[in-house]
Backbone as a chain_set.jsonl record, in Angstrom:
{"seq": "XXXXXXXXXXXXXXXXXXXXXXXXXXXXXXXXXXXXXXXXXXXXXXXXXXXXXXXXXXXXXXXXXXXXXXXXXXXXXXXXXXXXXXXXXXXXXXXXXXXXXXXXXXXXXXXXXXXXXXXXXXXXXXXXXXXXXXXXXXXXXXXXXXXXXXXXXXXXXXXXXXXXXXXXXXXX", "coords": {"N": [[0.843, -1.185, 0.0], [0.52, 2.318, -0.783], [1.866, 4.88, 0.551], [0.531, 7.743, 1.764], [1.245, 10.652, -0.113], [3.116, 13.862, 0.958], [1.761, 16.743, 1.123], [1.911, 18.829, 2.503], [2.556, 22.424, 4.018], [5.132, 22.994, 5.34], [6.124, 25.7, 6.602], [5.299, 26.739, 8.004], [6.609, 26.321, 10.5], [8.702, 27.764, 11.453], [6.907, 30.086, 12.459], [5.788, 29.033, 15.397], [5.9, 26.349, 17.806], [6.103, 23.238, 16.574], [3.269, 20.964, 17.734], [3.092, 18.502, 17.577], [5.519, 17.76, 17.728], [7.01, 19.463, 19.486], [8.892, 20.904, 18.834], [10.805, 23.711, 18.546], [11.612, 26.008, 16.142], [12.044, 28.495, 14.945], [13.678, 29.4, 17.259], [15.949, 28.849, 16.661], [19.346, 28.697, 14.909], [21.846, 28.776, 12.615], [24.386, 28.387, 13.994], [22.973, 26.685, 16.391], [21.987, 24.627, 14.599], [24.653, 23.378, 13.741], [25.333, 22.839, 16.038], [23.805, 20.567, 16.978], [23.331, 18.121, 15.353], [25.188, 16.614, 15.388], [24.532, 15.753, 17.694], [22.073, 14.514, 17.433], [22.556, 12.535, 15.302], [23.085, 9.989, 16.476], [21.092, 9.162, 17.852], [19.474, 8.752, 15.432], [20.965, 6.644, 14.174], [20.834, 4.827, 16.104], [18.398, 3.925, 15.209], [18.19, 3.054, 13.207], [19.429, 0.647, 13.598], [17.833, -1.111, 14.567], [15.761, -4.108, 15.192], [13.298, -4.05, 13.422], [13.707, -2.027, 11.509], [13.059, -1.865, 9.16], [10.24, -2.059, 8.957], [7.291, -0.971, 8.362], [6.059, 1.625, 10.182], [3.118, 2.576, 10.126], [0.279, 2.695, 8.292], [-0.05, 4.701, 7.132], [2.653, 5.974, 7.556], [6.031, 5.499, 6.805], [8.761, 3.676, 6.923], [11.307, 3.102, 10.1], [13.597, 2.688, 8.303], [13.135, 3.691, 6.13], [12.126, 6.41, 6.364], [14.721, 6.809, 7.866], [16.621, 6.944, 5.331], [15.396, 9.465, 3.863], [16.121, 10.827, 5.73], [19.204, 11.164, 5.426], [18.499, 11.842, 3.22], [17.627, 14.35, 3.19], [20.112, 16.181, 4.532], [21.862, 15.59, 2.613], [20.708, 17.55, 0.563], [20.295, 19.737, 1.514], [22.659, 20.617, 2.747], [23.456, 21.685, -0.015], [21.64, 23.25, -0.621], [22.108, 25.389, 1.636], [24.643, 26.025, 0.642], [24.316, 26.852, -1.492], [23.235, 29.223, -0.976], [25.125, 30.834, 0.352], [26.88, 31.171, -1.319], [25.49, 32.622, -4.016], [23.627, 35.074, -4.607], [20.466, 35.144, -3.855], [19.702, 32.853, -4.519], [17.787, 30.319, -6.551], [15.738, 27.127, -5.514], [15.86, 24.023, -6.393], [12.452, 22.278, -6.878], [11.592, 19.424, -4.67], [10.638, 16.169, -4.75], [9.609, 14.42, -2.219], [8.468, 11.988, -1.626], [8.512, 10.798, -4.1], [11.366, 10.293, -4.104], [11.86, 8.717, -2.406], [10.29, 6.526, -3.807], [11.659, 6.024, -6.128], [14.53, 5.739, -5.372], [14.119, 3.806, -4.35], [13.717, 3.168, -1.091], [12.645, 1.523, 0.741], [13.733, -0.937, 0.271], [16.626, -0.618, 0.658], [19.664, -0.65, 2.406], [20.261, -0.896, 5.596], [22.976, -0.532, 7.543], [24.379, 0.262, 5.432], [22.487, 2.877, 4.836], [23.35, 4.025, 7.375], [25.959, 4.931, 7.519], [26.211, 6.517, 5.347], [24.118, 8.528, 5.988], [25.611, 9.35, 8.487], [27.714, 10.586, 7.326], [26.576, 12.459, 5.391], [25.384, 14.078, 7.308], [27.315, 14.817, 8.769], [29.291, 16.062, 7.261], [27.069, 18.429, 6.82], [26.988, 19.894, 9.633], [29.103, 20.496, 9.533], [29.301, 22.653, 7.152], [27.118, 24.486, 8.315], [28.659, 25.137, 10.722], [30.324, 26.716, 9.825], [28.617, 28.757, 8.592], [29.276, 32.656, 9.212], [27.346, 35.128, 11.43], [26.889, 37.624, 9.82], [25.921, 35.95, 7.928], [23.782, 35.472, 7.919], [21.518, 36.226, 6.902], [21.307, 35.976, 4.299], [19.489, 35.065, 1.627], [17.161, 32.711, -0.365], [15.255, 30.98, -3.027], [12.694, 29.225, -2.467], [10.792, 26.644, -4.686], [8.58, 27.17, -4.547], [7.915, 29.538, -4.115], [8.045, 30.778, -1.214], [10.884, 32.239, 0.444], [13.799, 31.371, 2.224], [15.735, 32.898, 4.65], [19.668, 32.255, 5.424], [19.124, 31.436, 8.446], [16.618, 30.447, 8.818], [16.134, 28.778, 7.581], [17.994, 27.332, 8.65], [16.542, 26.462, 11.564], [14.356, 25.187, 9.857], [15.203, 23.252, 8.508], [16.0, 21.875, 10.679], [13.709, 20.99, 12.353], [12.54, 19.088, 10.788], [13.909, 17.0, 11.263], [14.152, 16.476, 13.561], [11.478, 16.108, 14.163], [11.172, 13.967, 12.427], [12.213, 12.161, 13.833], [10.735, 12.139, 15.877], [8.323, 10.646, 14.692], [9.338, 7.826, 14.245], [9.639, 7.379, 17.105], [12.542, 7.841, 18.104]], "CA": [[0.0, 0.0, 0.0], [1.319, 3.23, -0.709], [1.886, 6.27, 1.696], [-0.167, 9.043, 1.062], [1.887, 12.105, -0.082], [2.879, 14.98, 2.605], [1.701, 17.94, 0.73], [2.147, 20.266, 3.748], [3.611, 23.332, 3.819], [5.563, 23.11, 6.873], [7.13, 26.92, 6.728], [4.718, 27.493, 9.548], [6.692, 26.021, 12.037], [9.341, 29.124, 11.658], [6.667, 30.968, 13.452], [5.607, 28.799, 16.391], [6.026, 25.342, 17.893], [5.547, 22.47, 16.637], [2.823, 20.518, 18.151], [3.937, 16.993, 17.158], [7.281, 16.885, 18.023], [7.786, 19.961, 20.088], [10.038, 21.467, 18.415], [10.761, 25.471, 18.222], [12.129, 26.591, 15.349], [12.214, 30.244, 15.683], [15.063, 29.693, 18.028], [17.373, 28.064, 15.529], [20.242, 29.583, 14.431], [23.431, 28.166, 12.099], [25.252, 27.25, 14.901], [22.71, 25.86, 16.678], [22.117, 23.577, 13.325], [25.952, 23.168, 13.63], [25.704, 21.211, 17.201], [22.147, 19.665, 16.905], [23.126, 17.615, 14.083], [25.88, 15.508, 15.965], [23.365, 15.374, 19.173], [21.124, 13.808, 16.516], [23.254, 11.397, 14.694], [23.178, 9.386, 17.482], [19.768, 8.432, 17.593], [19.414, 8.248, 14.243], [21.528, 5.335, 13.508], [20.291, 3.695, 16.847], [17.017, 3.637, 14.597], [18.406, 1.893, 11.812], [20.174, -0.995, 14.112], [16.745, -1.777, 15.309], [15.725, -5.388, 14.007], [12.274, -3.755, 12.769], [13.765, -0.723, 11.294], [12.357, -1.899, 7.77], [8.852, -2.699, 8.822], [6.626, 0.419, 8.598], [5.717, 2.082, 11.23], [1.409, 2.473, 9.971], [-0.382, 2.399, 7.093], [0.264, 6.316, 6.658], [4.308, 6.263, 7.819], [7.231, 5.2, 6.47], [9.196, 2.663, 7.902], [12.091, 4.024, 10.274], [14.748, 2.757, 7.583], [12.476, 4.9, 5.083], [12.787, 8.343, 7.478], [16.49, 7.407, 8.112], [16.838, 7.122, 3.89], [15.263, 10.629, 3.779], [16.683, 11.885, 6.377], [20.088, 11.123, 4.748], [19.133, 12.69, 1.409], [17.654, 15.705, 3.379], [21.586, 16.15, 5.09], [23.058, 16.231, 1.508], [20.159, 18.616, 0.085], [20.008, 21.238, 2.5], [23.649, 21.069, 2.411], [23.446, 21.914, -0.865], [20.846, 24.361, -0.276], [22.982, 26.222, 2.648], [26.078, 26.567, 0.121], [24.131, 27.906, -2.959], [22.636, 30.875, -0.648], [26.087, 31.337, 0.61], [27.943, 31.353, -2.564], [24.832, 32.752, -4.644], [22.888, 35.628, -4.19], [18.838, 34.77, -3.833], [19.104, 31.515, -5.457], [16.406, 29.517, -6.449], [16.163, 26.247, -5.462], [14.715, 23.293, -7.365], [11.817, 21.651, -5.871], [12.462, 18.373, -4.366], [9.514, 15.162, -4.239], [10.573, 13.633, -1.219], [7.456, 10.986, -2.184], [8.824, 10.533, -5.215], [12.323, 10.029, -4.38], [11.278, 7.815, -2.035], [10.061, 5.156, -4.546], [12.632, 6.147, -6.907], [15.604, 5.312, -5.358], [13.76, 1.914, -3.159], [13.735, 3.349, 0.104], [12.225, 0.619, 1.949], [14.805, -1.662, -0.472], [18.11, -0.255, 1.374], [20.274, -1.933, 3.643], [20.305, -0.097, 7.293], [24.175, -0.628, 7.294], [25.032, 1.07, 4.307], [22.0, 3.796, 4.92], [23.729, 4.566, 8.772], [27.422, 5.569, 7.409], [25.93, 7.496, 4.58], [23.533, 9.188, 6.852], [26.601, 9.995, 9.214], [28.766, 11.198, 6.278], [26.029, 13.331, 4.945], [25.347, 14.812, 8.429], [28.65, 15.443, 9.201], [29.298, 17.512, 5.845], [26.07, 19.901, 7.074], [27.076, 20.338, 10.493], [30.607, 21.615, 9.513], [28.377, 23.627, 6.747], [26.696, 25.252, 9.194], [29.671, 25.62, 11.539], [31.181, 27.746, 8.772], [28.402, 30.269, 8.64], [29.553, 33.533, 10.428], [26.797, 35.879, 11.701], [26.975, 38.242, 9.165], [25.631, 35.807, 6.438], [22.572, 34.775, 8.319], [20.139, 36.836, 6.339], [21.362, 36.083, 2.978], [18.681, 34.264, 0.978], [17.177, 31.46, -0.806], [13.831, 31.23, -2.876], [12.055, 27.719, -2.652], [9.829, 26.779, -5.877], [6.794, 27.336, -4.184], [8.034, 31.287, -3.568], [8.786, 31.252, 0.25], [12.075, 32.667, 0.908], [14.662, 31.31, 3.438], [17.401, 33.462, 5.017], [20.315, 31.465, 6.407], [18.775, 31.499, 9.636], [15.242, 30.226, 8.833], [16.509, 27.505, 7.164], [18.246, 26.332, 9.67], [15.261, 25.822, 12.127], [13.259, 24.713, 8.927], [15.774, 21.858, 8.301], [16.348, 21.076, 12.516], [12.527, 20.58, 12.282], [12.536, 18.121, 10.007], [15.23, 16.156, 11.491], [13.725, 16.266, 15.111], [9.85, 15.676, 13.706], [11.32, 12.248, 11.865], [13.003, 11.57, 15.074], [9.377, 12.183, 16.783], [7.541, 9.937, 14.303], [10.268, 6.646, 14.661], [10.518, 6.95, 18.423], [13.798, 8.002, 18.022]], "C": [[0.887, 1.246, 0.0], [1.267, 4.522, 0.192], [1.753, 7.675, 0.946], [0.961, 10.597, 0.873], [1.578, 13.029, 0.92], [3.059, 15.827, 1.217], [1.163, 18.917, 1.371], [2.932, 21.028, 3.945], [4.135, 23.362, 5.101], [6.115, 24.583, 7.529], [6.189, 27.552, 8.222], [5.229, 27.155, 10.889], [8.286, 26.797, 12.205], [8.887, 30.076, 12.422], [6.137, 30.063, 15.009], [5.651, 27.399, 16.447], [5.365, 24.292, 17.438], [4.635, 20.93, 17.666], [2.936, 18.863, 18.371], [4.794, 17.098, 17.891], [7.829, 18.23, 19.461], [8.511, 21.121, 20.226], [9.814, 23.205, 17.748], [11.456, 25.765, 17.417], [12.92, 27.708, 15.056], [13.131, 30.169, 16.671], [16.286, 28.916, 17.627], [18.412, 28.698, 14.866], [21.163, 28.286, 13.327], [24.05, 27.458, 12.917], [24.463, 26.726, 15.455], [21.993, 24.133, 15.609], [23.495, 22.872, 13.441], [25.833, 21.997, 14.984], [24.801, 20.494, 17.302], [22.548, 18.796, 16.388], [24.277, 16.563, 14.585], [25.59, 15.053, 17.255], [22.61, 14.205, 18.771], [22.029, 12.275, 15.92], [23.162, 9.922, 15.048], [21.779, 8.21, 17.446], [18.957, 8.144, 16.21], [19.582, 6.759, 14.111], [21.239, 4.466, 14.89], [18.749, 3.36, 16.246], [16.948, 2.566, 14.029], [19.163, 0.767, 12.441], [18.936, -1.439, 14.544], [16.329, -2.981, 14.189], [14.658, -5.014, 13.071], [12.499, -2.633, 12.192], [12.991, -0.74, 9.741], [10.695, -2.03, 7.936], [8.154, -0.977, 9.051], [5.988, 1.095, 10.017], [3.809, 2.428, 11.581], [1.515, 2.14, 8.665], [0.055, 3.416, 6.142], [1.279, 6.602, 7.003], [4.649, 5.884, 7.255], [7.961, 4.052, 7.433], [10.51, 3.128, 8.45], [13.368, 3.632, 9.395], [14.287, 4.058, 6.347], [12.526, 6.467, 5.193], [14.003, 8.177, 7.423], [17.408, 7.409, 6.173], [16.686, 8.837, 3.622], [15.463, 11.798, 3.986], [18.142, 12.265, 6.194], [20.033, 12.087, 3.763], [18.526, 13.902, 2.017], [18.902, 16.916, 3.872], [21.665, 16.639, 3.716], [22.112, 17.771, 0.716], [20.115, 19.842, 1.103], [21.666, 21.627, 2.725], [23.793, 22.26, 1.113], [22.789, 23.405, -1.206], [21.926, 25.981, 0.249], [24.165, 26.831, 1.189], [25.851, 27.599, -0.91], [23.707, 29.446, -2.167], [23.933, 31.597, -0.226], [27.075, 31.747, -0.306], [27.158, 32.04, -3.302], [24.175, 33.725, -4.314], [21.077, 35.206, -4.805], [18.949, 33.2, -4.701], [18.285, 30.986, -5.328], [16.579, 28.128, -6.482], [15.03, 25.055, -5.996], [13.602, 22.485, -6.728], [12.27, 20.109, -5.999], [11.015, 16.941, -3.925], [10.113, 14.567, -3.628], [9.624, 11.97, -1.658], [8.302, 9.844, -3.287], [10.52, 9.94, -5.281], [12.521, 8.623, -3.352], [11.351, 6.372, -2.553], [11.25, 5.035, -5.734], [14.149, 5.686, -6.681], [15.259, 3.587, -3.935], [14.465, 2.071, -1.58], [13.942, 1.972, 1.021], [13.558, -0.835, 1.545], [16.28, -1.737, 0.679], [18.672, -0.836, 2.476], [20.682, -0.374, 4.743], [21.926, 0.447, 7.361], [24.659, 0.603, 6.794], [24.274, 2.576, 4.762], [22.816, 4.534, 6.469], [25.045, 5.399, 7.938], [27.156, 6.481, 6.294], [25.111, 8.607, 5.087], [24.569, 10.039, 8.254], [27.24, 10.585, 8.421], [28.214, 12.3, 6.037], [25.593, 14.854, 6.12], [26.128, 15.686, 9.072], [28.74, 16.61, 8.352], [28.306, 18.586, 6.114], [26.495, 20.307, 8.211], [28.354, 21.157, 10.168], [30.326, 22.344, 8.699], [27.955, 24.56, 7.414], [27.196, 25.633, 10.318], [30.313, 27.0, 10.977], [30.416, 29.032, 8.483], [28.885, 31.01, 9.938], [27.573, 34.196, 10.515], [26.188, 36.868, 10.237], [26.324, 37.574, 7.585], [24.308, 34.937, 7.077], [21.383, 35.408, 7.314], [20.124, 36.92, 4.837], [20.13, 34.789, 2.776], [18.361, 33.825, 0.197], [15.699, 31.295, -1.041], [13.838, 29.33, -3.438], [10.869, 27.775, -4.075], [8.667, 27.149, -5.438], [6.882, 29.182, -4.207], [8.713, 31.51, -2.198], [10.367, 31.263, 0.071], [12.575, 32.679, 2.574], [15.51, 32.787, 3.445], [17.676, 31.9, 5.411], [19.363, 30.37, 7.456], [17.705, 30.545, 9.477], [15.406, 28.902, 8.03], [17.078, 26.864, 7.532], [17.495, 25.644, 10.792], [14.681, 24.825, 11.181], [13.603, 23.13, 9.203], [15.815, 21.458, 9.63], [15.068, 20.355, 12.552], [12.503, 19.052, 11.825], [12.939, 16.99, 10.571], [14.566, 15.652, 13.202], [12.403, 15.657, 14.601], [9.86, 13.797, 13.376], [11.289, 11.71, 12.816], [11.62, 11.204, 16.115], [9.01, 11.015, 16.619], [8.707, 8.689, 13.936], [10.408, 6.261, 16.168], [11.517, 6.983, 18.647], [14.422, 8.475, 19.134]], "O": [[1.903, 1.266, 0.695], [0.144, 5.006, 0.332], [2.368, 8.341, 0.113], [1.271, 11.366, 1.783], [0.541, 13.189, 1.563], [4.003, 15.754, 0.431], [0.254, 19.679, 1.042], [4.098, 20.664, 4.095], [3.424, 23.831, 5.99], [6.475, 24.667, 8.703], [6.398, 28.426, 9.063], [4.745, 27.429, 11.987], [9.018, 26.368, 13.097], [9.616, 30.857, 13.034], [6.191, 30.882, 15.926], [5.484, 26.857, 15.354], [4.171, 24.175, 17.713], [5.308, 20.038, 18.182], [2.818, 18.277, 19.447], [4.805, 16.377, 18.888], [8.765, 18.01, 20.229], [8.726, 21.944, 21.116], [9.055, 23.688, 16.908], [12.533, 25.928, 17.992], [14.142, 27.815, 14.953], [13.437, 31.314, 17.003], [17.283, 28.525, 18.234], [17.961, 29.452, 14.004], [20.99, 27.071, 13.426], [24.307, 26.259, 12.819], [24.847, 25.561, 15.351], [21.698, 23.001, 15.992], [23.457, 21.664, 13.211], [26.11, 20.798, 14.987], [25.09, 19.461, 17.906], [22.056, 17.903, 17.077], [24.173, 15.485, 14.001], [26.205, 14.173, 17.857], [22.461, 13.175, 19.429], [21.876, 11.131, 16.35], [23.156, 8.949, 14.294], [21.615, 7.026, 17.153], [17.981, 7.405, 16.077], [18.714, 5.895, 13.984], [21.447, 3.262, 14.736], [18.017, 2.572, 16.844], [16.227, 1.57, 14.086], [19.539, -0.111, 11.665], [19.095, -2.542, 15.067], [16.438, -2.974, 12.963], [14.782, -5.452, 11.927], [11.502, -1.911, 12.212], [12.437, 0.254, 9.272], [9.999, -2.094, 6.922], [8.572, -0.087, 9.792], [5.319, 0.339, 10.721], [3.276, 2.512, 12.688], [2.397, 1.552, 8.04], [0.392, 3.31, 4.963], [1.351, 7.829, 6.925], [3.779, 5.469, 6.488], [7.584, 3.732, 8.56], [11.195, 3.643, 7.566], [14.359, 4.28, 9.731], [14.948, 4.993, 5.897], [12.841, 7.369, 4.417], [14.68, 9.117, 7.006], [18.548, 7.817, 5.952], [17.662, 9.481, 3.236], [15.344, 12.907, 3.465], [18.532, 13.359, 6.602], [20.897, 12.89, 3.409], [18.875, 14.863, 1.331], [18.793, 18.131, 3.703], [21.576, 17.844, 3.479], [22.695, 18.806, 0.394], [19.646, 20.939, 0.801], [21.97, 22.811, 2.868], [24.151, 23.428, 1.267], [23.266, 24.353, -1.829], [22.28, 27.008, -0.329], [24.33, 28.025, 0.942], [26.49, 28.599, -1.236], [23.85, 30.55, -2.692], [23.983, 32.819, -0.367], [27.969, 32.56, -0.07], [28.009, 32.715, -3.881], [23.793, 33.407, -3.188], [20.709, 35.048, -5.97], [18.072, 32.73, -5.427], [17.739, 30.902, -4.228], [17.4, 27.674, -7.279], [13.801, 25.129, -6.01], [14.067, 21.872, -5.766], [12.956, 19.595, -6.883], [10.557, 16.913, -2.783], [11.143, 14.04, -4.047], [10.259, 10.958, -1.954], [8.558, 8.64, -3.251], [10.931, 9.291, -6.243], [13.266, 7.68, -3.62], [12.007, 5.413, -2.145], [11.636, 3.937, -6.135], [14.875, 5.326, -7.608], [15.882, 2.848, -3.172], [15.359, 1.407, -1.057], [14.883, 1.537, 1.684], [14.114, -1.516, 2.407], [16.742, -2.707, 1.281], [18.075, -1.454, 3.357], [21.198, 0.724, 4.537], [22.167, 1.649, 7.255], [25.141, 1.593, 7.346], [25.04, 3.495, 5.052], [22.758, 5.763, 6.498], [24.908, 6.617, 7.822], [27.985, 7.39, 6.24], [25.383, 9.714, 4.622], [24.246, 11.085, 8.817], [27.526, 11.64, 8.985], [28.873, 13.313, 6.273], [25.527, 16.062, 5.889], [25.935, 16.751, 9.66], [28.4, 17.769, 8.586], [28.598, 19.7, 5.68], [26.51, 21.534, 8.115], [28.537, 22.32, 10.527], [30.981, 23.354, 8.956], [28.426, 25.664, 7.14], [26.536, 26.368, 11.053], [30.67, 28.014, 11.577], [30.962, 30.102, 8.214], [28.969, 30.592, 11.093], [26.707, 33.743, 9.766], [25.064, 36.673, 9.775], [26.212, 38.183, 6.521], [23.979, 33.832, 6.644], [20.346, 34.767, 7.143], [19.342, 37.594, 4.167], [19.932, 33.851, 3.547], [19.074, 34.203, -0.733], [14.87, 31.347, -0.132], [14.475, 28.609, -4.206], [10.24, 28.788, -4.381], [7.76, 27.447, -6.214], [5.889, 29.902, -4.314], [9.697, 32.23, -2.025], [10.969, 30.31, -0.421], [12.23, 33.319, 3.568], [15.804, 33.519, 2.5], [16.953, 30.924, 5.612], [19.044, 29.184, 7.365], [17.928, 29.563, 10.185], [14.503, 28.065, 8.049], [17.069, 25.705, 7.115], [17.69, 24.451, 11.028], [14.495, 23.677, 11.585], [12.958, 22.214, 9.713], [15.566, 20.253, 9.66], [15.134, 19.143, 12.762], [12.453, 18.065, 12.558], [12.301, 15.957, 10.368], [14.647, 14.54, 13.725], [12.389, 14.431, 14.71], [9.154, 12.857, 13.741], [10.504, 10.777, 12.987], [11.53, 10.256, 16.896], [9.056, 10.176, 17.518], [8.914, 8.884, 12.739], [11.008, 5.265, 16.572], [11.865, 6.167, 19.501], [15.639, 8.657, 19.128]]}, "num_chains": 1, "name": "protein.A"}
């Protein structure tokens, strides 16, 4: 059975907490993206050693090897993200079917193993990303296909979100 597409705009949880998971946004900075992200790591890949990490989690989840797949390729994209606003003025960035990439590259397929050290690799590379912004380049920005425009800053909550929310919905 397939898992219903998330076509939710999440940019609302820049202005106030999320209810799910918790998690405040709006008090996210660069650096705190910079040490979150090896706090995190942690429980990540204790996800993916779990013997059931392939079995889905509902009807309407993912299974937590499927979040820790996504949450991998969200590491290298938001990397990616971070560098073009820093190197780029306003860039636009391409939209991204997480759904879609999903089935495309056989999520649920992937070996735990392999997905953990690529998921640490990719993690690593953003946190020292986001170590590297100074101050001074927090407010440069970054337009998403839909229109909303990151700064820096707001894209670092955006992405922490993300990363903590998965972490919610795995039991992580």
């Amino acid at each position: 059975m397939a898992i219903p597409p998330d076509n939710k705009d999440w940019t609302w949880v820049l202005t106030r907490p999320c209810p799910e998971c918790g998690f405040e946004a709006a008090n996210s900075t660069p650096a705190t993206a910079a040490s979150m992200i090896p706090e995190l790591l942690p429980r990540w890949l204790a996800v993916l050693r779990r013997p059931d990490a392939a079995e889905p989690v509902s009807d309407s989840r993912w299974s937590p090897l499927e979040y820790g797949c996504h949450v991998r390729d969200v590491f290298a994209l938001f990397d990616q993200r971070l560098n073009l606003m820093l190197e780029t003025d306003n860039p636009e960035f391409a939209n991204w079917d997480q759904d879609q990439a999903a089935v495309d590259q056989g999520y649920a397929l992937q070996d735990p193993a392999v997905v953990s050290v690529e998921l640490l690799e990719c993690g690593s590379e953003l946190a020292a990303s986001f170590a590297s912004v100074t101050e001074s380049q927090w407010d440069r920005t970054g337009l998403r296909s839909n229109g909303f425009v990151f700064t820096v800053r707001t894209i670092s909550g955006y992405f922490l979100h993300d990363i903590v929310h998965h972490l919610h919905d795995v039991d992580g």
